[in-house]
N, CA, C and O atoms as a GROMACS GRO file, in nm:
protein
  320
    1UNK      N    1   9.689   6.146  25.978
    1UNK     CA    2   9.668   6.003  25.985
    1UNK      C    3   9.741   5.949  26.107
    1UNK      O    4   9.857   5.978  26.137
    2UNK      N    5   9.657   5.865  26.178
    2UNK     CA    6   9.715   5.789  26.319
    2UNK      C    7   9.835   5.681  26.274
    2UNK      O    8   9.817   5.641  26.159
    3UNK      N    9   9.918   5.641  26.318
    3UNK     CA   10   9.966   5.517  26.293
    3UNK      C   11  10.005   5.472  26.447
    3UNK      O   12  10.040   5.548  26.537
    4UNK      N   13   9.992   5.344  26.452
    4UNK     CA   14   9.971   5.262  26.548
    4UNK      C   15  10.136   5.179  26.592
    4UNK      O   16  10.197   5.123  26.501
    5UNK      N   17  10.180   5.180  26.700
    5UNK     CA   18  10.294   5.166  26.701
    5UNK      C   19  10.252   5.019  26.816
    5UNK      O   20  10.167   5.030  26.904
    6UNK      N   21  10.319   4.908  26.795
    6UNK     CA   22  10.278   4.833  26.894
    6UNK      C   23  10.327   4.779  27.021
    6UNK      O   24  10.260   4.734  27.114
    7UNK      N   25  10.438   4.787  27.011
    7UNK     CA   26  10.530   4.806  27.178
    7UNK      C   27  10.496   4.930  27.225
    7UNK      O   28  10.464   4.950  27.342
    8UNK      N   29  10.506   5.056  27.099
    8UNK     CA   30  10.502   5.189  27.230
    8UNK      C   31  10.388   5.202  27.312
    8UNK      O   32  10.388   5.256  27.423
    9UNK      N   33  10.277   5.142  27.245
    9UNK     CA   34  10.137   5.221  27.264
    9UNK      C   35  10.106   5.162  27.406
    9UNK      O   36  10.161   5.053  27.427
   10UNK      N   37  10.007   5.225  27.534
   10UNK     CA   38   9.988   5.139  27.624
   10UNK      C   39   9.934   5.078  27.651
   10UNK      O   40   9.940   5.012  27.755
   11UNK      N   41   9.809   5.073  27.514
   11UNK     CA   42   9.734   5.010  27.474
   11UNK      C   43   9.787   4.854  27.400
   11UNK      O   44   9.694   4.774  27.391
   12UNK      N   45   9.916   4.804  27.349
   12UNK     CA   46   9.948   4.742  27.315
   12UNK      C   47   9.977   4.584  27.395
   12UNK      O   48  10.027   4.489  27.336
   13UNK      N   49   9.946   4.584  27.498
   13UNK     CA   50   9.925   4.460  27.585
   13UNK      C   51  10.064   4.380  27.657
   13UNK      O   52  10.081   4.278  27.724
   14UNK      N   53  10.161   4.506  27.592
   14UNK     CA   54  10.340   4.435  27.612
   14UNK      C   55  10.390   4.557  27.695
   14UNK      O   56  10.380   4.670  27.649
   15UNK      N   57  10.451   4.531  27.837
   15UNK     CA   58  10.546   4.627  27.853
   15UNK      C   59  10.602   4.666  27.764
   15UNK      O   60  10.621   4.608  27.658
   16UNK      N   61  10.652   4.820  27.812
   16UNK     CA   62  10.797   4.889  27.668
   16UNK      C   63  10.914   4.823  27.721
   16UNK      O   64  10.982   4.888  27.800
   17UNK      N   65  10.944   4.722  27.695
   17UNK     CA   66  11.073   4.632  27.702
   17UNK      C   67  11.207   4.694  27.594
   17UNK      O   68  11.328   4.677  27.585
   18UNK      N   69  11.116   4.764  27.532
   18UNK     CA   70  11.192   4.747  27.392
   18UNK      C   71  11.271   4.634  27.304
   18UNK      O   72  11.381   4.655  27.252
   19UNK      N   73  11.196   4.508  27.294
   19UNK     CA   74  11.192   4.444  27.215
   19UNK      C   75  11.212   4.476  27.065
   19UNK      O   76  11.145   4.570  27.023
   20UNK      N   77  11.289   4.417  26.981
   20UNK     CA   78  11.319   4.408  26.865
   20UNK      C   79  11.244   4.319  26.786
   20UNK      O   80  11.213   4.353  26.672
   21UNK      N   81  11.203   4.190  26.839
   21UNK     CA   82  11.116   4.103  26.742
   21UNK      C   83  11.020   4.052  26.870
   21UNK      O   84  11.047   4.048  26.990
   22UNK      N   85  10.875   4.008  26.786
   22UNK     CA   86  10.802   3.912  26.809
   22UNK      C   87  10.806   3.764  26.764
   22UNK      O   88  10.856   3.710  26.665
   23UNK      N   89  10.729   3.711  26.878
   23UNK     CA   90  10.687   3.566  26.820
   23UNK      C   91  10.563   3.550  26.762
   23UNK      O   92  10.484   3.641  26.791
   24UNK      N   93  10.504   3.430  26.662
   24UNK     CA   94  10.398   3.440  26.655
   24UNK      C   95  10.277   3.482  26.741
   24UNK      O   96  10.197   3.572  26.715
   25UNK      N   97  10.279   3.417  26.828
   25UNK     CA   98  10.199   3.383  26.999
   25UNK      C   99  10.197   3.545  26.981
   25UNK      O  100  10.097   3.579  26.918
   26UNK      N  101  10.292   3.671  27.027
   26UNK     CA  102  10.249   3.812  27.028
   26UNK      C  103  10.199   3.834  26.923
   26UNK      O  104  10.077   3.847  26.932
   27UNK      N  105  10.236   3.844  26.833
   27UNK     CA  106  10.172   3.875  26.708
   27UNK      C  107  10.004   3.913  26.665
   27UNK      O  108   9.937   4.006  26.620
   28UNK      N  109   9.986   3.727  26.730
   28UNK     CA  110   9.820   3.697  26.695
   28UNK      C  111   9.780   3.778  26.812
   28UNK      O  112   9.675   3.833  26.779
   29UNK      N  113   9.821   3.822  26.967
   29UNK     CA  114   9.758   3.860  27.066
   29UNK      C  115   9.765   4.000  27.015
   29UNK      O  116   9.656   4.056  27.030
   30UNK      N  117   9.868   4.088  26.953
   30UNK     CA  118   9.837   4.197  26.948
   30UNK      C  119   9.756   4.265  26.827
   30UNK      O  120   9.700   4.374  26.814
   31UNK      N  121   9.776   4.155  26.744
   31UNK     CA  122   9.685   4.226  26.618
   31UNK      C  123   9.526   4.188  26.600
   31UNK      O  124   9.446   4.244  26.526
   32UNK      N  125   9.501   4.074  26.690
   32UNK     CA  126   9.372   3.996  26.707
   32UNK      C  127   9.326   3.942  26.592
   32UNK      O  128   9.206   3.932  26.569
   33UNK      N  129   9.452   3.887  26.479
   33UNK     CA  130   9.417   3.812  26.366
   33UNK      C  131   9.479   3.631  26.474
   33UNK      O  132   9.552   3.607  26.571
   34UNK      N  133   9.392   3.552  26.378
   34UNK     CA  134   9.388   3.446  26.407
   34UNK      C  135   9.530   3.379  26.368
   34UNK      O  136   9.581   3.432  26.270
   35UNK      N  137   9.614   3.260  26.432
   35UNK     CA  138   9.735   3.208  26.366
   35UNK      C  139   9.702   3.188  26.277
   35UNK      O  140   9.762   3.250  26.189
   36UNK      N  141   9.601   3.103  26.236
   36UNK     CA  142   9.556   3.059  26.072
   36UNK      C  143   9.579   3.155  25.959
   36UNK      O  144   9.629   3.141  25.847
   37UNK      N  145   9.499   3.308  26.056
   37UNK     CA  146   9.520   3.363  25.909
   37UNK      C  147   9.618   3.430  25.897
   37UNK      O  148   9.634   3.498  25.795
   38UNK      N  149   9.721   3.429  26.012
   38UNK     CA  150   9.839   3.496  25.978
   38UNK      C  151   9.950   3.432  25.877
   38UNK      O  152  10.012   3.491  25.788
   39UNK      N  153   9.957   3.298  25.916
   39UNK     CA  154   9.994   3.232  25.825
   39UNK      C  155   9.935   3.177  25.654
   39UNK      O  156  10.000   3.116  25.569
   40UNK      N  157   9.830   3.212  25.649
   40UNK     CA  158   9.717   3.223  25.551
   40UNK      C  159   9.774   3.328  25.451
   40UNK      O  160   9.776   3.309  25.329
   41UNK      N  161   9.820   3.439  25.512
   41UNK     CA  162   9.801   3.571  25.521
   41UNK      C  163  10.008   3.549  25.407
   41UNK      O  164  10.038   3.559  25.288
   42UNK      N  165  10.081   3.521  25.520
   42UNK     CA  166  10.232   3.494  25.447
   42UNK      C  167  10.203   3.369  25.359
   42UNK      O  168  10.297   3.344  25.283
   43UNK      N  169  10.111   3.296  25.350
   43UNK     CA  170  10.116   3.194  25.194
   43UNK      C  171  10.054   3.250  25.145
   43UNK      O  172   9.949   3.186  25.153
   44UNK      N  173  10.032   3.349  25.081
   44UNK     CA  174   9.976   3.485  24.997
   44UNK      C  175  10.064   3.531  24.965
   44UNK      O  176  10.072   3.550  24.844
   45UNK      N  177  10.155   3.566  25.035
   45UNK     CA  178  10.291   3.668  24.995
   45UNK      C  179  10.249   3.794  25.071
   45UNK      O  180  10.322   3.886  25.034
   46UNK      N  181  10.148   3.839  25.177
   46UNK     CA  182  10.116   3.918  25.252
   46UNK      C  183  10.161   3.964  25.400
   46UNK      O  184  10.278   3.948  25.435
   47UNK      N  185  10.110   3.994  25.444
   47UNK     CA  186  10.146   3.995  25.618
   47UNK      C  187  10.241   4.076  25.641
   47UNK      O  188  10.267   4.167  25.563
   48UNK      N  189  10.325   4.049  25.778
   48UNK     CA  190  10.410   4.144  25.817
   48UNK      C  191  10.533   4.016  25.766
   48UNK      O  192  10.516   3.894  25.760
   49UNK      N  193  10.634   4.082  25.741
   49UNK     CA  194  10.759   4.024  25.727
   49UNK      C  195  10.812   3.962  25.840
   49UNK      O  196  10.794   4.008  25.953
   50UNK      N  197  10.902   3.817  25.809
   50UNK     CA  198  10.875   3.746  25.922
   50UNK      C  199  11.039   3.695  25.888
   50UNK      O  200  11.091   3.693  25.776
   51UNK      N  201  11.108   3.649  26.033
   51UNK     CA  202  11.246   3.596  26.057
   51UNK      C  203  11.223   3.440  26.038
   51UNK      O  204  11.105   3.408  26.051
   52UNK      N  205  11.308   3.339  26.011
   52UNK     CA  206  11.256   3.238  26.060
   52UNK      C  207  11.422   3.176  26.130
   52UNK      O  208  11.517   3.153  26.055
   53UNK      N  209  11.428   3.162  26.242
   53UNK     CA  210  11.589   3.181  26.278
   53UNK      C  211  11.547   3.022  26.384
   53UNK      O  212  11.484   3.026  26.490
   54UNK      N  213  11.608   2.880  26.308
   54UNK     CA  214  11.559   2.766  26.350
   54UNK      C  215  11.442   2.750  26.337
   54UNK      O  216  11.383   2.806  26.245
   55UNK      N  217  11.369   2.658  26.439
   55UNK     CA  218  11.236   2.623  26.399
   55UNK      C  219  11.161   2.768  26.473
   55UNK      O  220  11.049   2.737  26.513
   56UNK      N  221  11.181   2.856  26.489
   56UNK     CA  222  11.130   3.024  26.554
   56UNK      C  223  11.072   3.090  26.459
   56UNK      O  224  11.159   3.152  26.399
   57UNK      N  225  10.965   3.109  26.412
   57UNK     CA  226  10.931   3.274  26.352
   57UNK      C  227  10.920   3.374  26.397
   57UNK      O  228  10.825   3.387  26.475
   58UNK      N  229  11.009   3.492  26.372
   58UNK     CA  230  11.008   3.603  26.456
   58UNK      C  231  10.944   3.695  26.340
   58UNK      O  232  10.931   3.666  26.221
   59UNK      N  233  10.905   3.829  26.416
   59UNK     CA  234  10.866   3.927  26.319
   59UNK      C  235  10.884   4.024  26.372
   59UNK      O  236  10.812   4.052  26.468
   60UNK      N  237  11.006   4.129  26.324
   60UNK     CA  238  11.055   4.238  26.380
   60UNK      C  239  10.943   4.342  26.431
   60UNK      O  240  10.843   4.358  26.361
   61UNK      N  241  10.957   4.411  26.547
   61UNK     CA  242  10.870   4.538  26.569
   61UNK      C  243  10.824   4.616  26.470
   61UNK      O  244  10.709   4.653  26.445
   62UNK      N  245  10.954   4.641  26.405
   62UNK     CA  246  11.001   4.802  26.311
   62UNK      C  247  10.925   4.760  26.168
   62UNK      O  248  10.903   4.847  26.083
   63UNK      N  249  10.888   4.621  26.148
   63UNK     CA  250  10.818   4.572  26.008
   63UNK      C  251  10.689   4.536  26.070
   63UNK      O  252  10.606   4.602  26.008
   64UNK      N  253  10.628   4.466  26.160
   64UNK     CA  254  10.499   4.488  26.223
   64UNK      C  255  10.455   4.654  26.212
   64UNK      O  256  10.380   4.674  26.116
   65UNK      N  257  10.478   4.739  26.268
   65UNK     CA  258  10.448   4.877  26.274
   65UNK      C  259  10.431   4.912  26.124
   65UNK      O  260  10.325   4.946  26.073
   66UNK      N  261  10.546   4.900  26.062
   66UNK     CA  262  10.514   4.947  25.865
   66UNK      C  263  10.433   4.891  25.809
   66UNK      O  264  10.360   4.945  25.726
   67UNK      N  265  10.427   4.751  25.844
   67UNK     CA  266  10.320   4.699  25.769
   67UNK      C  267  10.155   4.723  25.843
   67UNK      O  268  10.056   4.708  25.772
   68UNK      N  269  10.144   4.758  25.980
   68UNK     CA  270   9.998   4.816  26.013
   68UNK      C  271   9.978   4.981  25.967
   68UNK      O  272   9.876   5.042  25.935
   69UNK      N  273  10.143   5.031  25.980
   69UNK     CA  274  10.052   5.167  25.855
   69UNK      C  275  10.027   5.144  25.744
   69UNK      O  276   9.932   5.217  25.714
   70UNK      N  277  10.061   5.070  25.643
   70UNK     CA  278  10.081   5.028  25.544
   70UNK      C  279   9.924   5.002  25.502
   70UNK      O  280   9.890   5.040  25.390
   71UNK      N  281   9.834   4.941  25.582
   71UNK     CA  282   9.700   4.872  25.585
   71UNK      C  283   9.611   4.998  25.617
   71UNK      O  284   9.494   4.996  25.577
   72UNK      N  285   9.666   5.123  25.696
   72UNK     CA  286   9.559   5.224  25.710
   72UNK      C  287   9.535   5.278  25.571
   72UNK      O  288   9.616   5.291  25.479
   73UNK      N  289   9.372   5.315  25.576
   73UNK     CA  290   9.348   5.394  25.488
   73UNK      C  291   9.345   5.563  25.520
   73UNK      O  292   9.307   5.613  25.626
   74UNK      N  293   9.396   5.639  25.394
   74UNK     CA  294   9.408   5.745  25.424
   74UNK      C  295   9.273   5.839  25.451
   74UNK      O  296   9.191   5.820  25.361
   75UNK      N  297   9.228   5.939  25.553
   75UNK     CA  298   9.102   5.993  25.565
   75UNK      C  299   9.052   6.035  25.428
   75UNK      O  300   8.935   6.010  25.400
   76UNK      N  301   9.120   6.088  25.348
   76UNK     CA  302   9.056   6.129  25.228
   76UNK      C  303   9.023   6.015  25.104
   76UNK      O  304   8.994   6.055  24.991
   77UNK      N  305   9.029   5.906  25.130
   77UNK     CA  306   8.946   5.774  25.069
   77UNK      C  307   8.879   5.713  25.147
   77UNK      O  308   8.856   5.597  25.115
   78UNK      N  309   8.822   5.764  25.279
   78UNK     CA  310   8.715   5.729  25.310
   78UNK      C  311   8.558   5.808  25.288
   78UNK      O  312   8.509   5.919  25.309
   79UNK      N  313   8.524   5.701  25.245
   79UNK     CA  314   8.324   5.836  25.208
   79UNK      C  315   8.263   5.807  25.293
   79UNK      O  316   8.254   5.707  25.365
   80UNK      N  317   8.200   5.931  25.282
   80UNK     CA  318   8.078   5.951  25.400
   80UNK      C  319   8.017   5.874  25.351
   80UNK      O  320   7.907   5.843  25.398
   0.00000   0.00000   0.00000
């Protein structure tokens, strides 16, 4: 199974800065979900786990990444 890492990859649209957290603004650019439904998504009790440090929402790398493996399905529950 692939898992998708989103600072490392170079596909990920961010220099490797090595950044520790995102802002929303990266978030929605790297996952190509909408703000709406990201926030849609945490008034669910869903999403990636999120900081809120002042009026800032951050969302760590290391919990972005767990929570997009988290969403893969494994090859052997997918049917032909």
């Amino acid at each position: 199974m692939q898992t998708h890492k989103i600072v490392d990859s170079e596909n990920s649209g961010l220099p490797q800065t090595g950044r520790l957290a995102l802002d929303v603004k990266d978030v929605v650019r790297l996952t190509h979900l909408s703000r709406a439904k990201l926030y849609q998504l945490w008034s669910q009790g869903l999403g990636p786990p999120r900081l809120k440090i002042g009026k800032r929402t951050l969302i760590l790398v290391s919990a972005l990444n767990a929570w997009l493996a988290s969403l893969e399905v494994p090859p052997s529950d997918i049917r032909k």
